[in-house]
N, C-alpha and C positions, 0 to 999 in steps of 0.2 A: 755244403759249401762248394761251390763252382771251383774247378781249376783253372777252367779255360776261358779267355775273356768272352766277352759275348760278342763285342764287335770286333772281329779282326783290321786291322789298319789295311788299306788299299794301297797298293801300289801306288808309289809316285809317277803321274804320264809322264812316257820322256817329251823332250824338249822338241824333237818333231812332232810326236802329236799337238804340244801346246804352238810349235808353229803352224800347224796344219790348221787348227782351229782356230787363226786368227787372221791368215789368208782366204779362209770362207768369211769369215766377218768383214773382210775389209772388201772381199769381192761382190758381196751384197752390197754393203753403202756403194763400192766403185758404179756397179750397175745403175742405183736409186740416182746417183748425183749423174752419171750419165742422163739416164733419162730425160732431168731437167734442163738439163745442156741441149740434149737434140730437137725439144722441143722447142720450138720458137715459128712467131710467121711477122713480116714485115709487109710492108708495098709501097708503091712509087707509082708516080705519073710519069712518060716520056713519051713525047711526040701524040698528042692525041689520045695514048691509053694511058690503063691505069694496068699495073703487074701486082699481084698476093705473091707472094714469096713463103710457102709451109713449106716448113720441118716436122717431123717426127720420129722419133727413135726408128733405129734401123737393125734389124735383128744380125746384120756384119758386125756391128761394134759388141753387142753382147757374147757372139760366139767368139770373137778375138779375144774380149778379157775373158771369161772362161777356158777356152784354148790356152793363154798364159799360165794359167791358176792350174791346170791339169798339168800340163807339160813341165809347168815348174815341181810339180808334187811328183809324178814318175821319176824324175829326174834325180829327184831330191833321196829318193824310195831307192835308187840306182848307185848312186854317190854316198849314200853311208858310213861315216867314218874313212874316206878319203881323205886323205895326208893335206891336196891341194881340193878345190873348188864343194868342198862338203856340202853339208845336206843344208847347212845354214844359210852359207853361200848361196845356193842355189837357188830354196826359197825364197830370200832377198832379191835373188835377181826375177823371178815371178812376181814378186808384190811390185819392184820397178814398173814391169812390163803392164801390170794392172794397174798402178796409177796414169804410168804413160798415155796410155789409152782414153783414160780418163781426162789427162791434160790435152788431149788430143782432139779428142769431142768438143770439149768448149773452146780450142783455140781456134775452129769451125767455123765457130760462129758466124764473128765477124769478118773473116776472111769471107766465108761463100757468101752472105751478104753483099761484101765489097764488089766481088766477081761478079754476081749473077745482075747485079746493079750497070755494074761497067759492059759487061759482053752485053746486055737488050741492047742500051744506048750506042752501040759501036754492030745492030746489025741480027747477034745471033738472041733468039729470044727462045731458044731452049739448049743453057748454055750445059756444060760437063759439070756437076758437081757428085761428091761423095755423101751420099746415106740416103735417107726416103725423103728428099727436097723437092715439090711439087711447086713449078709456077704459071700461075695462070694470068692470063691476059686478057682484059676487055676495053674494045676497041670504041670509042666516042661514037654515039650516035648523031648523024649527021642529018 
């Protein structure tokens, strides 16, 4: 007869590991839905030409939510059972920082659309924008 069970029960993770594991889950989707956010290409006709307007994801937006998602987890790894801004806290405010970003990407969109539309028509036809936005211009042949 056996004394000893055969399978010993496991530890319960604590509660930062299961938050840890679900800031890498959400940090992956944040990335995938990024993605389809920075992707986009439009164009327009003005004065004679015609402008492409590409996007494509920008390896700055990946390292920033990443950067979130680490910083919040050092952070978190640091704060421990702190009285005020705990390790719970902390991560919360990481996953913030990581959807952020993510709101941030697609509210992009149509702003730099808007912009890069209005600055050709008003002169500058390689105007300021953020991430990998490529526009090209071909001029009417005459």
């Amino acid at each position: 007869m056996l004394t000893e069970p055969v399978l010993r029960p496991r530890p319960e993770p604590s509660q930062l590991t299961k938050d840890t594991r679900w800031l890498v889950v959400i940090v992956l989707l944040a990335l995938v839905v990024q993605h389809f956010g920075a992707t986009w290409a439009t164009g327009f006709a003005h004065g004679g030409s015609s402008y492409s307007i590409t996007s494509r994801p920008w390896v700055g937006w990946t390292l920033l939510t990443i950067g979130f998602a680490v910083a919040g987890f050092l952070v978190a790894i640091g704060r421990r059972g702190a009285a005020r801004f705990d390790e719970h806290t902390v991560m919360g405010l990481a996953l913030a920082g990581v959807v952020g970003t993510t709101a941030l990407v697609w509210l992009l969109v149509p702003v730099e659309t808007t912009w890069i539309q209005w600055a050709v028509e008003h002169g500058n036809p390689h105007p300021f924008v953020v991430g990998d936005v490529s526009v090209v211009s071909r001029y009417a042949d005459y």
